[in-house]
ROTIRO-163759 format. One record per residue (C-alpha): residue number from 1; residue in three letters; x, y, z. Coordinates in pm, 1 decimal, m for minus. Example, Ala and Ser with C-alpha at 12.3 -4.5 7.8 and 13.67 -1.06 7.14 Angstrom:
// ROTIRO-163759
(1; 'ALA'; (1230.0; m450.0; 780.0)) (2; 'SER'; (1367.0; m106.0; 714.0)) 
//
This chain:
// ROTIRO-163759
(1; 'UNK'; (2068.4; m3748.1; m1379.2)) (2; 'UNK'; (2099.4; m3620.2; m1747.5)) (3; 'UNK'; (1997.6; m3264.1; m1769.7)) (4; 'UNK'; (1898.7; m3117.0; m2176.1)) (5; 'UNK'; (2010.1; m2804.8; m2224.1)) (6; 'UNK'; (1825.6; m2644.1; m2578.4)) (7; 'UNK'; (1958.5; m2344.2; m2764.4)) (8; 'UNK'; (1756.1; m2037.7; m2740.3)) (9; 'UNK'; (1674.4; m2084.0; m3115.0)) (10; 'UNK'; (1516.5; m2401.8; m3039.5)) (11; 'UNK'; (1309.3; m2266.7; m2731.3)) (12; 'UNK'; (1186.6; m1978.2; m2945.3)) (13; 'UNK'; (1087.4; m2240.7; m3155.8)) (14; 'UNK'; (870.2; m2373.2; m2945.5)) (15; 'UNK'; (719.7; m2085.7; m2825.2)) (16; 'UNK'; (685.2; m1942.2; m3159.1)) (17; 'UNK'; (535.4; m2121.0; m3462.8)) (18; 'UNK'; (547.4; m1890.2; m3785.5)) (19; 'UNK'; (166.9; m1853.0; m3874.1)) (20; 'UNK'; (257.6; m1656.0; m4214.2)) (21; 'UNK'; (270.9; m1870.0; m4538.8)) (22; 'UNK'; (332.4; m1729.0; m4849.7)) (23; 'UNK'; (462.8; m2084.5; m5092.9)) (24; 'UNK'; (41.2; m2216.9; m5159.7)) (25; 'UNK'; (m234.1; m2079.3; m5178.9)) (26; 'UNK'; (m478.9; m1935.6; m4846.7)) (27; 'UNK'; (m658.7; m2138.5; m4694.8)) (28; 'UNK'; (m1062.3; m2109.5; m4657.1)) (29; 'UNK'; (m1040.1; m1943.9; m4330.1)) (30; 'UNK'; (m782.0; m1640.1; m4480.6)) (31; 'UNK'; (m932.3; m1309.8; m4522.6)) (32; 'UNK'; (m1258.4; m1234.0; m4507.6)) (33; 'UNK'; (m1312.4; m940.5; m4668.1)) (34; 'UNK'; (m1357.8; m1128.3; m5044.6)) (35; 'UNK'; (m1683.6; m1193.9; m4975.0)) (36; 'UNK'; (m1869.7; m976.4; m5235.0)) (37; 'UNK'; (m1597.4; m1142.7; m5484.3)) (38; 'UNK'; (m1693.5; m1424.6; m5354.6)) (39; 'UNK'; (m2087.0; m1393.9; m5327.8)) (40; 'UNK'; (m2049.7; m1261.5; m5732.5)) (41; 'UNK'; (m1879.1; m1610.5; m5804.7)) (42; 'UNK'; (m2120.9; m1828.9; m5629.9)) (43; 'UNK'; (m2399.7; m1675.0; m5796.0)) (44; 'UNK'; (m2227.6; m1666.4; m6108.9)) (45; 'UNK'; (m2178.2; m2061.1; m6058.5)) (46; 'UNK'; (m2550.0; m2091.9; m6027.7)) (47; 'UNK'; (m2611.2; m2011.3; m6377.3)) (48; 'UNK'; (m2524.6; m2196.2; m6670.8)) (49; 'UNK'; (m2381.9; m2061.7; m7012.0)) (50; 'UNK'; (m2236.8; m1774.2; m6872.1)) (51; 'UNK'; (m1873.1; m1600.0; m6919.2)) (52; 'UNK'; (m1635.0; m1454.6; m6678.7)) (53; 'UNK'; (m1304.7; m1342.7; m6719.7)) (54; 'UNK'; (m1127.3; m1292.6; m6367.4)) (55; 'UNK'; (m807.8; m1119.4; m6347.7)) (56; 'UNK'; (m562.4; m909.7; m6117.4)) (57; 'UNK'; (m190.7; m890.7; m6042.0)) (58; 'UNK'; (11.4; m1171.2; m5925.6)) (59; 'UNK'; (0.3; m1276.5; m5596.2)) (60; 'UNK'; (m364.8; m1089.4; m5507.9)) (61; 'UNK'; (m535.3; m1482.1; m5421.8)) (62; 'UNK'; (m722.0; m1551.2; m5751.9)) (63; 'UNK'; (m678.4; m1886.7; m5707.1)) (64; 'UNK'; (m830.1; m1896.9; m5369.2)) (65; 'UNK'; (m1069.6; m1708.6; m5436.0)) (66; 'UNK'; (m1232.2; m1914.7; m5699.2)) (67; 'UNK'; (m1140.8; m2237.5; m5515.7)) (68; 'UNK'; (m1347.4; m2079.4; m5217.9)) (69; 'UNK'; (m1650.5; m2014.0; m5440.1)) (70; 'UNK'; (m1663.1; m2352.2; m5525.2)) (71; 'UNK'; (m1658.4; m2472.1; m5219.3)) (72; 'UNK'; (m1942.9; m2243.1; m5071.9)) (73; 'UNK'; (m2155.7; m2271.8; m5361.8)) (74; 'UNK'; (m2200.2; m2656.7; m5379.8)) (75; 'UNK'; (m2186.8; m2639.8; m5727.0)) (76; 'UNK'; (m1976.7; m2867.7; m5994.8)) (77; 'UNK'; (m1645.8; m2647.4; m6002.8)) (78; 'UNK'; (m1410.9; m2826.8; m6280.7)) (79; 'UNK'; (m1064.1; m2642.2; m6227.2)) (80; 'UNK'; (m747.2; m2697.2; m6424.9)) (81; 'UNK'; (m444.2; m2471.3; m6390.3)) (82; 'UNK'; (m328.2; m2414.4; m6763.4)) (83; 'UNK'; (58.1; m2377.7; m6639.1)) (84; 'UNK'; (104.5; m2694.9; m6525.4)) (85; 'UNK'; (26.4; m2866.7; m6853.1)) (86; 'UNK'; (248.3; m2899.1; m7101.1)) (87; 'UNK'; (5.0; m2968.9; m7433.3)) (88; 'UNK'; (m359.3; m2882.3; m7512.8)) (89; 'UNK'; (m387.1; m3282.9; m7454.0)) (90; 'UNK'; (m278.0; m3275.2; m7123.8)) (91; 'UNK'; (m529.9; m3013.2; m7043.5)) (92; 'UNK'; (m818.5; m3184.6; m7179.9)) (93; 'UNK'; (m722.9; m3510.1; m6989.1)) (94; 'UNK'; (m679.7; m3258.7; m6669.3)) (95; 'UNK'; (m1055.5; m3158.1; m6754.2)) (96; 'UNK'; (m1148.5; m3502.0; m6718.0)) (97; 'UNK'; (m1029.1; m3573.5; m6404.6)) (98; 'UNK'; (m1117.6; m3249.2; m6267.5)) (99; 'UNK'; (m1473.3; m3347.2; m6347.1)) (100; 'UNK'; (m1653.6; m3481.0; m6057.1)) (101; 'UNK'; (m1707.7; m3887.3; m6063.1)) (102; 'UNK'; (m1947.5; m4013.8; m6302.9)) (103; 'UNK'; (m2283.7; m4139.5; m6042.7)) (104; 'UNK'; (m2257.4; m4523.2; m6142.4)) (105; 'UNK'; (m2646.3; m4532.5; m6207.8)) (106; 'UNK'; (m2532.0; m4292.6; m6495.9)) (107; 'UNK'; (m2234.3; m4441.3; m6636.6)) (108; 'UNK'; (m2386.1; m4608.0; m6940.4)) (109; 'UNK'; (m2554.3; m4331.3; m7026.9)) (110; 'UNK'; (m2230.8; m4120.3; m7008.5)) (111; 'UNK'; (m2002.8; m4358.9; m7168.7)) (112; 'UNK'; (m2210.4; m4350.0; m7467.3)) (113; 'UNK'; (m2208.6; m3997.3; m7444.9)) (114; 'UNK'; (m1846.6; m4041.7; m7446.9)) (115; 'UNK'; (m1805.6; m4254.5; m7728.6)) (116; 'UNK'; (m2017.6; m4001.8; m7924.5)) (117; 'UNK'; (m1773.0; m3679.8; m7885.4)) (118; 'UNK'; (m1400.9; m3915.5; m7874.5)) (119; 'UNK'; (m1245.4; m4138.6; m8076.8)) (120; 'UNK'; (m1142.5; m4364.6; m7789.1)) (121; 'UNK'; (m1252.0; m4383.1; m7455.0)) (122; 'UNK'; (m1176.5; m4607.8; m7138.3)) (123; 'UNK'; (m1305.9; m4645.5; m6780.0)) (124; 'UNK'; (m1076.6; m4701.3; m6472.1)) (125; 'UNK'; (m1089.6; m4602.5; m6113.1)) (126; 'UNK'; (m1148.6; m4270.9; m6195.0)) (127; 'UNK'; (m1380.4; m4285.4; m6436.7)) (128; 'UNK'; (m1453.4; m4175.2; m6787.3)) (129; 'UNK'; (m1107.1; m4085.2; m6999.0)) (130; 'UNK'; (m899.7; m3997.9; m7305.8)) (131; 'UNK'; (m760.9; m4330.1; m7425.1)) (132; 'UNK'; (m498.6; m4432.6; m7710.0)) (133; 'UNK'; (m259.2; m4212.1; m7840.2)) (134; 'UNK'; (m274.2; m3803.8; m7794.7)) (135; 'UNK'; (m110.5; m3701.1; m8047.3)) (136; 'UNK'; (8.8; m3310.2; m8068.8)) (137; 'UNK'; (m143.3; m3219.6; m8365.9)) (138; 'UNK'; (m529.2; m3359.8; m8231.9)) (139; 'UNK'; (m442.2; m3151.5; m7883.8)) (140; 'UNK'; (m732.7; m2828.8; m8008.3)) (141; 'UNK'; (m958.7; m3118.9; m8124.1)) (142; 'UNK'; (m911.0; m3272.9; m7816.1)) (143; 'UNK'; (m967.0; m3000.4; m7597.0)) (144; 'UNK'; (m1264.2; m2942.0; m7749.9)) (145; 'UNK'; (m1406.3; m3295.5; m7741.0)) (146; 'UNK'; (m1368.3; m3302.6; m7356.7)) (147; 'UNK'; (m1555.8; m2968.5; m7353.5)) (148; 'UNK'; (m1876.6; m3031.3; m7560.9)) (149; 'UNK'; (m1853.9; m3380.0; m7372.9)) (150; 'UNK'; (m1862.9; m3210.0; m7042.4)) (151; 'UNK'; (m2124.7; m2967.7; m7155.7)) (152; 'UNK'; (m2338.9; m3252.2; m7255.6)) (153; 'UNK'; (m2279.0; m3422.2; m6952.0)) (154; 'UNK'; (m2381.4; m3106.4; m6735.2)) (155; 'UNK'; (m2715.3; m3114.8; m6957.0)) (156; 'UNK'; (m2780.9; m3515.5; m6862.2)) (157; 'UNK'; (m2729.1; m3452.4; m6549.3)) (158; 'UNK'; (m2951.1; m3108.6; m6514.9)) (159; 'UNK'; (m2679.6; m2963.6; m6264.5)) (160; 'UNK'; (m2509.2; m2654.9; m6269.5)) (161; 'UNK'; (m2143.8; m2707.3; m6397.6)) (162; 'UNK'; (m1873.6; m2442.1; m6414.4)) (163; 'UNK'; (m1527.5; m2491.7; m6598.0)) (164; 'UNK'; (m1224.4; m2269.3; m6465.4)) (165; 'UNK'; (m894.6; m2270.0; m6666.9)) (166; 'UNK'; (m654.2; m2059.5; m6407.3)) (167; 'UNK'; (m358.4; m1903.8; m6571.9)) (168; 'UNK'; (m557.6; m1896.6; m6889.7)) (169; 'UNK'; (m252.7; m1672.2; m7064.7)) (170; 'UNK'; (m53.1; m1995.7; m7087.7)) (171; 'UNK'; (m320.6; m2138.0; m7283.1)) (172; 'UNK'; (m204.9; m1893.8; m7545.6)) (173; 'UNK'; (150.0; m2042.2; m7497.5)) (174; 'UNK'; (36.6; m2401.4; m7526.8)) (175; 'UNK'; (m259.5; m2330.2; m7839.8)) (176; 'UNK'; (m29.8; m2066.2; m7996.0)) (177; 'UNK'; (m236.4; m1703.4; m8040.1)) (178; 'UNK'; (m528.3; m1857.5; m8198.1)) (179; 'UNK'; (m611.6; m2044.6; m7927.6)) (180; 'UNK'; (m867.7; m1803.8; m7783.6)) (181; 'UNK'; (m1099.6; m1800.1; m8098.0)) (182; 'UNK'; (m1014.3; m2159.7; m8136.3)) (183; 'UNK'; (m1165.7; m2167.3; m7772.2)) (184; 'UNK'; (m1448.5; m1947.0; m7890.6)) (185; 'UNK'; (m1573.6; m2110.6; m8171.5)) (186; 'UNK'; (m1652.8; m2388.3; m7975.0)) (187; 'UNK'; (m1774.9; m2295.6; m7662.9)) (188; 'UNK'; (m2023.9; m2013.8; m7825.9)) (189; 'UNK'; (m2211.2; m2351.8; m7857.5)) (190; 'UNK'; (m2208.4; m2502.3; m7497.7)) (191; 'UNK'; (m2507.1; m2364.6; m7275.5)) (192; 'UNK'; (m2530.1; m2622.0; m7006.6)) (193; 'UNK'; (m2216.6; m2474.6; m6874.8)) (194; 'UNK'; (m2000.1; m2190.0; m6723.2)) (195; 'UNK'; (m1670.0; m2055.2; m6803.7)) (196; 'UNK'; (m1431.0; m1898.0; m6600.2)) (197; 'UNK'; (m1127.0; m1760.8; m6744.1)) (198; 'UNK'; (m840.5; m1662.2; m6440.4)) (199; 'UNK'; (m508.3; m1524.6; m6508.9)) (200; 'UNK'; (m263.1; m1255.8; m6409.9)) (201; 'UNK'; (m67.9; m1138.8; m6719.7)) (202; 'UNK'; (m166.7; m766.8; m6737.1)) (203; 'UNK'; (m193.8; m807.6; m7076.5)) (204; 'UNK'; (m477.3; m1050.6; m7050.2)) (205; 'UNK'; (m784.1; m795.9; m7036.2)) (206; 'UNK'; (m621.1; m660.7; m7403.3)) (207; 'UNK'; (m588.5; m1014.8; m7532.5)) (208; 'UNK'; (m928.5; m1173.2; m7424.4)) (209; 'UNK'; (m1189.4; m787.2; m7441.8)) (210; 'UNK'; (m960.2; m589.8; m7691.3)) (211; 'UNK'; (m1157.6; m465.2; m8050.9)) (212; 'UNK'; (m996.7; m744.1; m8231.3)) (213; 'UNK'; (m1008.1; m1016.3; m7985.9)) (214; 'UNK'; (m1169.8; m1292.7; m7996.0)) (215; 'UNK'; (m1409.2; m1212.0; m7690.1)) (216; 'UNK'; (m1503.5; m906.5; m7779.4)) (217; 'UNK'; (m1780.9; m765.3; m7559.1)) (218; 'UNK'; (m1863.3; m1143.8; m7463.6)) (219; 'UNK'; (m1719.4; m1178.3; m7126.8)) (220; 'UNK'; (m1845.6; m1069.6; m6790.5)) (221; 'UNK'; (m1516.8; m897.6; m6598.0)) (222; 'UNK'; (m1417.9; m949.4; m6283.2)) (223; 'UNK'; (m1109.5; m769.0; m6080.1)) (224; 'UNK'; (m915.4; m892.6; m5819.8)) (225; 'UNK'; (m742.1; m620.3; m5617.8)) (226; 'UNK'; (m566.3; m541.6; m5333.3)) (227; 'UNK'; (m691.7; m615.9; m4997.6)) (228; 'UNK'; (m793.7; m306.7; m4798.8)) (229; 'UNK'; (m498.7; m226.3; m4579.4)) (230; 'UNK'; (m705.2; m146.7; m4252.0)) (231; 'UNK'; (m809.9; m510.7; m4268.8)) (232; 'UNK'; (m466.1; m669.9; m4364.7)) (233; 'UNK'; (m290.8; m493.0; m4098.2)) (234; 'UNK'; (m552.1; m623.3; m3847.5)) (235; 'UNK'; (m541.6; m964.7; m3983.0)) (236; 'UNK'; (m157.6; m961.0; m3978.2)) (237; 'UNK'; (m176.5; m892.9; m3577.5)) (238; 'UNK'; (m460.3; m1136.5; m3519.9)) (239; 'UNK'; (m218.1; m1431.6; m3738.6)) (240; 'UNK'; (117.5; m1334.1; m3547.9)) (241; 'UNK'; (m47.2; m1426.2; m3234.0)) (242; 'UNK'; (m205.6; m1744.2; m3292.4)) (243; 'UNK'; (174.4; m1837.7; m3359.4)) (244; 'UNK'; (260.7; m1696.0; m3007.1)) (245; 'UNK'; (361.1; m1337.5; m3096.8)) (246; 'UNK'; (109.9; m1118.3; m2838.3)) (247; 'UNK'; (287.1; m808.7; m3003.7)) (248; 'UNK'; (284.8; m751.7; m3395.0)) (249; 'UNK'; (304.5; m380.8; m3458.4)) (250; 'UNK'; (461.1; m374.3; m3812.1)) (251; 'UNK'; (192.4; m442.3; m4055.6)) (252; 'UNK'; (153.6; m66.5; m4185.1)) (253; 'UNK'; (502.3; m98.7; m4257.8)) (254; 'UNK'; (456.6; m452.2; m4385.2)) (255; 'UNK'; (178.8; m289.8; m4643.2)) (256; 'UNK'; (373.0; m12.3; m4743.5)) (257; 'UNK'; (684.6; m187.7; m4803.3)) (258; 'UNK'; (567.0; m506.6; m4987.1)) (259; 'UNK'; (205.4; m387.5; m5084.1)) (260; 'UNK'; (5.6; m415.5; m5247.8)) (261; 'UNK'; (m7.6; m738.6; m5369.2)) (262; 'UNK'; (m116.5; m1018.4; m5120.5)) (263; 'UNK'; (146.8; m1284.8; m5174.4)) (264; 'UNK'; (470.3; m1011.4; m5126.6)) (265; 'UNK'; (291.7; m896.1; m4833.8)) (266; 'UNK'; (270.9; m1228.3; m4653.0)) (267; 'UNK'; (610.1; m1306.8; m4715.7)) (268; 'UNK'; (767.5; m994.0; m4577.0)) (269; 'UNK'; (565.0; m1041.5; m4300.3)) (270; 'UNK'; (688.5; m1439.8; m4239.7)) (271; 'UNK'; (1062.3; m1284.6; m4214.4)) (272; 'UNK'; (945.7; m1018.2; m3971.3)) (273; 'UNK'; (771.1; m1246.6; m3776.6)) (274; 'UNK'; (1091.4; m1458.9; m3756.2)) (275; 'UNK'; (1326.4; m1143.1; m3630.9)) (276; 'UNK'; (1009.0; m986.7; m3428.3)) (277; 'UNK'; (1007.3; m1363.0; m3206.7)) (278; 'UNK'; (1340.3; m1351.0; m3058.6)) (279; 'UNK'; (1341.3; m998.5; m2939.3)) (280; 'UNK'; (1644.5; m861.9; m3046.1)) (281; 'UNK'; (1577.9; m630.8; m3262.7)) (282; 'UNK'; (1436.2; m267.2; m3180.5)) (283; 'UNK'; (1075.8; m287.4; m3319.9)) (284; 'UNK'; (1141.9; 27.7; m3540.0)) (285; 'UNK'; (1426.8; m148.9; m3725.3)) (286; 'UNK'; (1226.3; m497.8; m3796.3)) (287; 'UNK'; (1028.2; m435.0; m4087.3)) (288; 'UNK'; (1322.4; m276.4; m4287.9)) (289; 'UNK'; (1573.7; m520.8; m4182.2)) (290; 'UNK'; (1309.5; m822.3; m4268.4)) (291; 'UNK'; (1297.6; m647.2; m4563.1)) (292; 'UNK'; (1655.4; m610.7; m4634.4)) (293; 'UNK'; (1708.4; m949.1; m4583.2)) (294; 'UNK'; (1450.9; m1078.7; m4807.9)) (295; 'UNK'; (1619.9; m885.2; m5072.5)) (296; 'UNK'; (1968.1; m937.9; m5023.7)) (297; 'UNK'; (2005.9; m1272.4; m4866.5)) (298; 'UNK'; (1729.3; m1514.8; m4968.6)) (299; 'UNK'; (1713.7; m1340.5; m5338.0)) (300; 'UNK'; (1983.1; m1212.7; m5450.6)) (301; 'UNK'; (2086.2; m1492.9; m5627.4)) (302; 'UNK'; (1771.0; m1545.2; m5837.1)) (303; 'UNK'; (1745.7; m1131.6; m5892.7)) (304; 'UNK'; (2158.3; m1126.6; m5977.2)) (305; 'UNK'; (2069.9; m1380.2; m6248.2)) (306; 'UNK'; (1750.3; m1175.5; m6358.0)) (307; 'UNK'; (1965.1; m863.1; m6386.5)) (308; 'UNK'; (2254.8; m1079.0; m6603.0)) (309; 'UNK'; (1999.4; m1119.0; m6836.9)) (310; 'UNK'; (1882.4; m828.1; m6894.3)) (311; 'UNK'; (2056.3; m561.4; m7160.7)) (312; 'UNK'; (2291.1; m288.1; m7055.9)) (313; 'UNK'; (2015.2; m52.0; m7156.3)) (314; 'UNK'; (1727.4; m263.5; m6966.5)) (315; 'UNK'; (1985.7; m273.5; m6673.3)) (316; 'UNK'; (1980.6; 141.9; m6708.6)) (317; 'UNK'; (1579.5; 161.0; m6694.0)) (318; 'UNK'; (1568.4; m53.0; m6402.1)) (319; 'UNK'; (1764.7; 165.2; m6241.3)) (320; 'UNK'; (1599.8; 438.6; m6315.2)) (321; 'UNK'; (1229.7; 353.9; m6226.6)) (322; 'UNK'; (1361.3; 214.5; m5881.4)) (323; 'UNK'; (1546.3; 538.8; m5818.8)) (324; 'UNK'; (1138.4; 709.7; m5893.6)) (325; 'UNK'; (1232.5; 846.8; m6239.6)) (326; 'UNK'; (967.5; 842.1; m6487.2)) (327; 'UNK'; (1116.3; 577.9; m6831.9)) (328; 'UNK'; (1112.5; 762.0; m7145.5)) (329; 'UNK'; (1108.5; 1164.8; m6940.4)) (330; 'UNK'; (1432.2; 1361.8; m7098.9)) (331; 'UNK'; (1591.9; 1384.8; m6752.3)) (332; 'UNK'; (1596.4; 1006.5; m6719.4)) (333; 'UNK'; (1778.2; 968.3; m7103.6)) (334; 'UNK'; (2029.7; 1207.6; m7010.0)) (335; 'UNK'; (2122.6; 1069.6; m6628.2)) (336; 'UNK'; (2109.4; 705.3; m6740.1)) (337; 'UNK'; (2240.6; 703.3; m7101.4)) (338; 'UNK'; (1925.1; 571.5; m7256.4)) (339; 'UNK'; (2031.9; 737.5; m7592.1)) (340; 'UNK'; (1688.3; 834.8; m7656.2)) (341; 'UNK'; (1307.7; 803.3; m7481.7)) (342; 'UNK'; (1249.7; 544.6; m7759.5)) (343; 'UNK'; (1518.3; 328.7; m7668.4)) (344; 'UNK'; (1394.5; 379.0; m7336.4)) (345; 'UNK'; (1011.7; 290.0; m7460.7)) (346; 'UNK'; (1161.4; m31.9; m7604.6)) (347; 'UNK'; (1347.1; m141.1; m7302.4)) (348; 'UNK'; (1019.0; m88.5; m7132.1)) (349; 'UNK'; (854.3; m288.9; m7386.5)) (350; 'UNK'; (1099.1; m594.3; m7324.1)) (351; 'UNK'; (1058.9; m604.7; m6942.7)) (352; 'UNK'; (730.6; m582.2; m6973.5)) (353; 'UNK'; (704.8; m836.4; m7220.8)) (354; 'UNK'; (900.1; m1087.1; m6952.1)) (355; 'UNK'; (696.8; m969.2; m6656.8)) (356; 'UNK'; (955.1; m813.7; m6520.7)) (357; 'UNK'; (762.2; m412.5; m6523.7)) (358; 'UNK'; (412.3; m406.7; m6581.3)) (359; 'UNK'; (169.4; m153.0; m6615.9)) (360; 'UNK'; (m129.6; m85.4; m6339.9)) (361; 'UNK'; (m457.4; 37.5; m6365.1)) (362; 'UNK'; (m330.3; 432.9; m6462.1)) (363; 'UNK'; (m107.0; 253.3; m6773.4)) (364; 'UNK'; (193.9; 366.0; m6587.2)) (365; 'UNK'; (499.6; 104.8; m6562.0)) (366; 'UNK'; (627.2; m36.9; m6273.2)) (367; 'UNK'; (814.8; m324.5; m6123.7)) (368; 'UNK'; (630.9; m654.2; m6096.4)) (369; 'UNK'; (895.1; m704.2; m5722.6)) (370; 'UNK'; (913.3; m492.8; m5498.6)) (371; 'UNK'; (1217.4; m677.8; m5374.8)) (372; 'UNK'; (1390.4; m665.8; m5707.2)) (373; 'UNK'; (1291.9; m326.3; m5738.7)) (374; 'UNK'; (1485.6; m249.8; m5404.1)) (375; 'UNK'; (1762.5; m416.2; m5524.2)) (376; 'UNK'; (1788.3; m294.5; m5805.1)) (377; 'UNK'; (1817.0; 67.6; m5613.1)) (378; 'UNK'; (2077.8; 7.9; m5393.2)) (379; 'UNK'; (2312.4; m299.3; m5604.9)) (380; 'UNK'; (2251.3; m231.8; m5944.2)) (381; 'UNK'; (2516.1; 26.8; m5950.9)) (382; 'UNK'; (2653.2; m23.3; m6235.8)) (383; 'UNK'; (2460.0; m130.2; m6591.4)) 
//
């Protein structure tokens, strides 16, 4: 007889299946306390010719969010994720195919539509599309076609229709800075549907609202912000133990270590979960060590490379803010060898301008990681 002997790794990994995923988007059944967000959006999606800019930190479940409100409201959600085009004409072909299928008892009708707002136009399995060749240059004119067509289609059809572009700040990097009044001027004209601008550069709210933008005082706002902690840490215990872990007494210090954005939270708590199963470690010790080797181990090759690219001065800030100094105060120029608080201001300026800081809700700069930020305390020794 033939006995099979498994590792204890490999037990434990039966026993335990990690419940915590951090690399996509939450699923529907994720937290549950978004639903006033969520009851705005639906009703929002209701309407038609309305305008709502949505916008948060990284990693706070936009996405989700907005994917969920579609879902519950049974309304025509057309979504397109601006950062995974690379031209305006891929974005207006990703409109198209975002848009729900064309009801084949109204497919002449919309195909002359069609052929009223584009130059060329050609039916496959998927219906209704951008045909010939896209060239650069036609990419705003494009965008813009597929727009007023879809508007016009919403009107035919007497539905509800809301169009989403998430990440909208690449938008700006595809369409150049214009792009947003480019954007404006034509969809000032299209009341049959909704818009939904998403994104998560801090610096949207300035470009899209600001006194010289081009949505000035047009746009309904909506925040996304941190989930209340009481309700993470509960839901962090519930999800360890539908992946076998009875015990999961770490998500205060999962919050206050990774918080507060959603995405960092979730992944520190993934690695805990992983040293937490075996029983090993003392349960005091888990959440820094997970931590620790988060930072150190499955990082510190992307956050070396981030720091090699950064200036000797930029280098100095960032040590600086994750050692709790304030950037440009006359302490932090004198222990650091900023020079002076405007070089400091500047070097601010930079990492902010590569996402690297960014500034909350009280204008006050901090790091975008809180992983690089620990790093950056404890190796970034040396500028």
């Amino acid at each position: 007889m033939t006995t099979l002997a498994f590792p204890a790794m490999n037990l434990l990994m039966v026993l335990h299946s990690n419940p915590f995923f951090f690399e996509s988007p939450s699923d529907r059944w994720s937290f549950t306390d978004r639903e006033e967000l969520t009851s705005e959006l639906c009703a929002f999606m209701r309407q038609r010719g309305r305008r709502l800019l949505v916008h948060g930190l990284r990693r706070m479940g936009k996405t989700s969010l907005l994917l969920n409100a579609g879902r519950i409201s049974k309304e025509c959600l057309v979504f397109v994720d601006a950062s995974a085009a690379t031209s305006l004409n891929e974005v207006a072909q990703a409109l198209l195919l975002a848009a729900p299928r064309e009801e084949e008892s109204l497919l002449p009708k919309l195909l002359r539509l069609a052929r009223t707002h584009f130059a060329s136009v050609s039916i496959d399995a998927g219906g209704i599309k951008l045909s010939g060749e896209l060239r650069p240059e036609d990419g705003p004119k494009n965008l813009e076609s597929v727009l007023t067509y879809l508007n016009a289609r919403a009107g035919a059809e007497d539905k509800p229709w809301t169009i989403c572009f998430d990440e909208f700040q690449d938008m700006r990097i595809l369409g150049g800075g214009r792009i947003d009044w480019q954007l404006r001027s034509c969809i000032q004209h299209l009341r049959n549907v909704n818009f939904i601008f998403s994104g998560s550069d801090y610096r949207l709210v300035k470009w899209m609202t600001g006194p010289n933008a081009a949505f000035f005082r047009q746009l309904q706002m909506m925040e996304v912000g941190p989930i209340e902690s009481a309700l993470l840490i509960e839901w962090l215990a519930a999800r360890a133990k539908t992946g076998g872990l009875a015990r999961f007494p770490f998500g205060q210090g999962i919050v206050d270590m990774a918080g507060p954005r959603t995405g960092d939270i979730i992944r520190l708590a993934m690695v805990c979960f992983e040293i937490a199963a075996p029983e090993k470690t003392p349960e005091g010790q888990v959440v820094a060590k997970a931590f620790d080797m988060l930072t150190f181990t499955q990082m510190t090759h992307e956050f070396s490379a981030r720091w090699h690219d950064c200036t000797l001065t930029q280098r100095a800030l960032l040590r600086a803010l994750a050692q709790g100094f304030a950037p440009t105060a006359a302490e932090t120029v004198r222990k650091f060898g900023l020079r002076s608080s405007s070089t400091a201001q500047s070097a601010a300026k930079a990492l902010a301008e590569r996402q690297i800081l960014v500034r909350d809700i009280k204008n006050e700069i901090k790091f975008d990681n809180p992983f690089f930020r620990h790093w950056c305390k404890t190796q970034g020794v040396q500028p």
